[in-house]
C-alpha atoms as a printed R data frame, in Angstrom:
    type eleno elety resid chain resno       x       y       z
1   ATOM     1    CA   UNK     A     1 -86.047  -9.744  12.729
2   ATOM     2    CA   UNK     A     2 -83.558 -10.953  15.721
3   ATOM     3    CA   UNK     A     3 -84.424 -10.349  19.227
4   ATOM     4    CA   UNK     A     4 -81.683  -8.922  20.735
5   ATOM     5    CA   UNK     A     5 -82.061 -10.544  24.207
6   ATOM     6    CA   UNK     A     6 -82.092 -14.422  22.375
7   ATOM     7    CA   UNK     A     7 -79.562 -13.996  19.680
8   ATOM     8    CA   UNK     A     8 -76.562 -16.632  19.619
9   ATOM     9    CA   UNK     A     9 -73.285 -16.146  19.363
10  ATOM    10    CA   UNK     A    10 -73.296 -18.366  16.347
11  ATOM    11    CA   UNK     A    11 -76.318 -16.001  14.845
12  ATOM    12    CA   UNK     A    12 -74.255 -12.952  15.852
13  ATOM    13    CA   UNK     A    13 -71.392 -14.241  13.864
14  ATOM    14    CA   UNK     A    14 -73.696 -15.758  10.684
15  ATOM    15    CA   UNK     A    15 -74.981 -11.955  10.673
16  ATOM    16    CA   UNK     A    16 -71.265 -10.409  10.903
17  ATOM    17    CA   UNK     A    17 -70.144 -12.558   8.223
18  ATOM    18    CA   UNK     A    18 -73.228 -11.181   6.354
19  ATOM    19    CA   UNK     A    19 -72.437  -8.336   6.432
20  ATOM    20    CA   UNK     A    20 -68.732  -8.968   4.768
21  ATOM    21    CA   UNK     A    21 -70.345 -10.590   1.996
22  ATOM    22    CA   UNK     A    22 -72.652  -8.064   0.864
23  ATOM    23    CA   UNK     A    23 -69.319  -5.743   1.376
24  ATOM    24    CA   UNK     A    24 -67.796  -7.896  -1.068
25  ATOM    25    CA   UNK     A    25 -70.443  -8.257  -3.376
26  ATOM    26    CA   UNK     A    26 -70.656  -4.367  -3.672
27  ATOM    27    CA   UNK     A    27 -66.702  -4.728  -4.840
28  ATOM    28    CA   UNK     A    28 -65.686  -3.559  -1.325
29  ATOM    29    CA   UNK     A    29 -61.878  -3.493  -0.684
30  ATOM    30    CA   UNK     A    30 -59.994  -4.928   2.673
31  ATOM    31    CA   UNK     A    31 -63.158  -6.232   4.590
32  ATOM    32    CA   UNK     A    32 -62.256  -8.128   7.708
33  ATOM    33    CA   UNK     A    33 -63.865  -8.551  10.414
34  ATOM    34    CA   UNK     A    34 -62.481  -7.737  14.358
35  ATOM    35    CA   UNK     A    35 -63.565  -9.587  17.480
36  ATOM    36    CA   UNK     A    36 -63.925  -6.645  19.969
37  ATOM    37    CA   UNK     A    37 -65.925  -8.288  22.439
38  ATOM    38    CA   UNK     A    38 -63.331  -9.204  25.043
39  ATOM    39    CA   UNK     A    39 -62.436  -5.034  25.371
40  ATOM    40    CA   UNK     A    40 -65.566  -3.275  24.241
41  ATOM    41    CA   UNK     A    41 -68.862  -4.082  26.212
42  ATOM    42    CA   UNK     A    42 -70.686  -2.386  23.868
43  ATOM    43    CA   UNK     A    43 -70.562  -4.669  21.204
44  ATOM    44    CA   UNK     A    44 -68.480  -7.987  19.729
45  ATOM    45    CA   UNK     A    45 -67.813  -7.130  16.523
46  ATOM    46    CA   UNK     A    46 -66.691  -4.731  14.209
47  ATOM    47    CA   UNK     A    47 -67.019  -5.287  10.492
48  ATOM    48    CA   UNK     A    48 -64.414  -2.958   8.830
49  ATOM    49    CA   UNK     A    49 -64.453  -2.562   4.851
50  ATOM    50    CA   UNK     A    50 -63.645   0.742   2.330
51  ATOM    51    CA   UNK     A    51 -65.064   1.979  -0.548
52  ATOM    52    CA   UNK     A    52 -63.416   3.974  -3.330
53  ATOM    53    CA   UNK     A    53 -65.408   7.188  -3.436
54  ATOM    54    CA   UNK     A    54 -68.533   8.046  -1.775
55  ATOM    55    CA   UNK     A    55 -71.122   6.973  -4.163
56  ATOM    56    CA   UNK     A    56 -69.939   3.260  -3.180
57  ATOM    57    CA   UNK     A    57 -69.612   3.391   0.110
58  ATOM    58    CA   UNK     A    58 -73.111   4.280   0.005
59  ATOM    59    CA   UNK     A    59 -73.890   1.458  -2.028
60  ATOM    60    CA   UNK     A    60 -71.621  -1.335   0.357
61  ATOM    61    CA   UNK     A    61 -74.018   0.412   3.180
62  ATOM    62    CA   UNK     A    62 -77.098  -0.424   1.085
63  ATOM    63    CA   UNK     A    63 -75.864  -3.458   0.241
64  ATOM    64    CA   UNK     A    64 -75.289  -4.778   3.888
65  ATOM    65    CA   UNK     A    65 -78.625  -3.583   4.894
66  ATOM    66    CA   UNK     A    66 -80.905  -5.432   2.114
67  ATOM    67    CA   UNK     A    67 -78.878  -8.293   2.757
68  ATOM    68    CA   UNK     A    68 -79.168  -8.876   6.310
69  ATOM    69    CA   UNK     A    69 -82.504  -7.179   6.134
70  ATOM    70    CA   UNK     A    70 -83.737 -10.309   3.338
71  ATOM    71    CA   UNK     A    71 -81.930 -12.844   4.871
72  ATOM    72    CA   UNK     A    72 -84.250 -12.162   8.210
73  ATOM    73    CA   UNK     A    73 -81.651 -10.307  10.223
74  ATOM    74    CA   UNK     A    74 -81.616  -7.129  12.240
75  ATOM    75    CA   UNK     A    75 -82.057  -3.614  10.952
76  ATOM    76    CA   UNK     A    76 -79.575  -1.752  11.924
77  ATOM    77    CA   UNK     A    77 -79.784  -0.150  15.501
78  ATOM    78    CA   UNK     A    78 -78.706   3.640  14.329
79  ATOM    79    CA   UNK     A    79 -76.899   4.705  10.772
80  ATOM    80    CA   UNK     A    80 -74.056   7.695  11.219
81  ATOM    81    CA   UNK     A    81 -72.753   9.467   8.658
82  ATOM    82    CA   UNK     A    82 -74.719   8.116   5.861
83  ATOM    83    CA   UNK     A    83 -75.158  11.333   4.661
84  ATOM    84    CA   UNK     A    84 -71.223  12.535   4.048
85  ATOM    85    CA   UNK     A    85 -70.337   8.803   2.878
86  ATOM    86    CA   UNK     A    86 -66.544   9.212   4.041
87  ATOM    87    CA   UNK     A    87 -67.416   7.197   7.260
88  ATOM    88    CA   UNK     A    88 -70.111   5.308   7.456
89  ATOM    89    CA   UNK     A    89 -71.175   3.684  11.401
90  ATOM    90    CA   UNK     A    90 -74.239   1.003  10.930
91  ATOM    91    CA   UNK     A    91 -75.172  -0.038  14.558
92  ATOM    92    CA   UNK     A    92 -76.541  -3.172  15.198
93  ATOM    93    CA   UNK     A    93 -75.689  -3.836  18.576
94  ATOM    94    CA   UNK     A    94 -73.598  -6.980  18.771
95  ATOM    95    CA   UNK     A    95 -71.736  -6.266  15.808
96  ATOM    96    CA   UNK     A    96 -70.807  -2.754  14.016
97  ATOM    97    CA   UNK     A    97 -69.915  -2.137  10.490
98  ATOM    98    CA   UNK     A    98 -67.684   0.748   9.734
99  ATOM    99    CA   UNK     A    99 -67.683   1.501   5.762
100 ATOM   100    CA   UNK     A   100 -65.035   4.145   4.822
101 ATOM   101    CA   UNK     A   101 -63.917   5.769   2.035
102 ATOM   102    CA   UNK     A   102 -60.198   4.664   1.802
103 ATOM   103    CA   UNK     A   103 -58.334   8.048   2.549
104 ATOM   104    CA   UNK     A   104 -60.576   8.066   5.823
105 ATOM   105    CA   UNK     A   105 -59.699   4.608   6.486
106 ATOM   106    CA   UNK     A   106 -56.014   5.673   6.069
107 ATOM   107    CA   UNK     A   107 -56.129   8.290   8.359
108 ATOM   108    CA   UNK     A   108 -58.127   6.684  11.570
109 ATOM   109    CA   UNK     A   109 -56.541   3.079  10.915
110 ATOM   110    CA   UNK     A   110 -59.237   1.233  13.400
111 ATOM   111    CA   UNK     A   111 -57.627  -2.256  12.279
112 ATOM   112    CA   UNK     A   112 -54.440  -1.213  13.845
113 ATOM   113    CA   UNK     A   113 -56.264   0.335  16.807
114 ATOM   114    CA   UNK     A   114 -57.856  -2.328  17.362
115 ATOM   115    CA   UNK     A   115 -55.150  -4.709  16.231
116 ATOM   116    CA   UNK     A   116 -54.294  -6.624  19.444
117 ATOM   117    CA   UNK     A   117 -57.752  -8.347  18.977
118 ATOM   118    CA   UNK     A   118 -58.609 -11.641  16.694
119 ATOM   119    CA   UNK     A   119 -59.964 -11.433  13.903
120 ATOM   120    CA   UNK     A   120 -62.845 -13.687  12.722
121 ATOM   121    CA   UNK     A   121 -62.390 -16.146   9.928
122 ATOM   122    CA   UNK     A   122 -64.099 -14.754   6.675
123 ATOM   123    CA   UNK     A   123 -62.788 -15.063   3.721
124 ATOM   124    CA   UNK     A   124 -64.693 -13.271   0.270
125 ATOM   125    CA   UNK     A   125 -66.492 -15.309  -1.876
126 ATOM   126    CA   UNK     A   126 -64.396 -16.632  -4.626
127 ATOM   127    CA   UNK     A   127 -65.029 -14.845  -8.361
128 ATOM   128    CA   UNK     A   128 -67.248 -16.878 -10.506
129 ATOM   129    CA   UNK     A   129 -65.395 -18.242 -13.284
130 ATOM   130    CA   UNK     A   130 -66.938 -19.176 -16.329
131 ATOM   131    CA   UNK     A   131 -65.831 -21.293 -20.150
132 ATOM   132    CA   UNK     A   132 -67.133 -18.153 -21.733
């Protein structure tokens, strides 16, 4: 686990990018990935993806956590909403991940609140392809 106090920006932004990928990998749709930390104090990042319907938002949150969790990262700090799986708020301090269901995602539109600030460079992982 990270100590909080000694983590790197580069670590910070290893574990954001993380987190993106274990989005994707649970089939997550419009992940990106919002450098806050010039206007929020709180924390640098926000990780912003959407799920379908509930059950798979509840798997991307899953997801994110045994990733970062078995790649050595942090746990997350607090977990909101986990319960309702419409919005789901995983806290780990220098970087949040908000996993919606899309029609909540519609409706509070944090990429275009927060849309005067850059975005980090993460692009999914391309789809295996295979001779079959």
């Amino acid at each position: 686990m990270t100590d909080p106090v000694t983590t790197t920006t580069d670590e910070i932004q290893r574990w954001t990018r993380l987190a993106a990928d274990a989005a994707d990998d649970k089939k997550a749709t419009e992940t990106l990935i919002v450098d806050v930390g010039e206007v929020l104090s709180v924390s640098d990042y926000f990780v912003i993806t959407s799920g379908s319907n509930p059950r798979q938002v509840h798997a991307i949150v899953d997801g994110i956590e045994e990733k970062i969790s078995s790649a050595g990262g942090p746990k997350p700090a607090r977990v909101e909403g986990k319960e309702e799986r419409e919005w789901v708020l995983m806290d780990y301090g220098a970087f949040v991940v908000h996993v919606f269901v899309q029609e909540k995602r519609d409706f509070y539109q944090l990429e275009r609140l927060w849309g005067d600030c850059p975005r980090l460079d993460w692009q999914p992982a391309a789809p295996a392809t295979g001779a079959g």
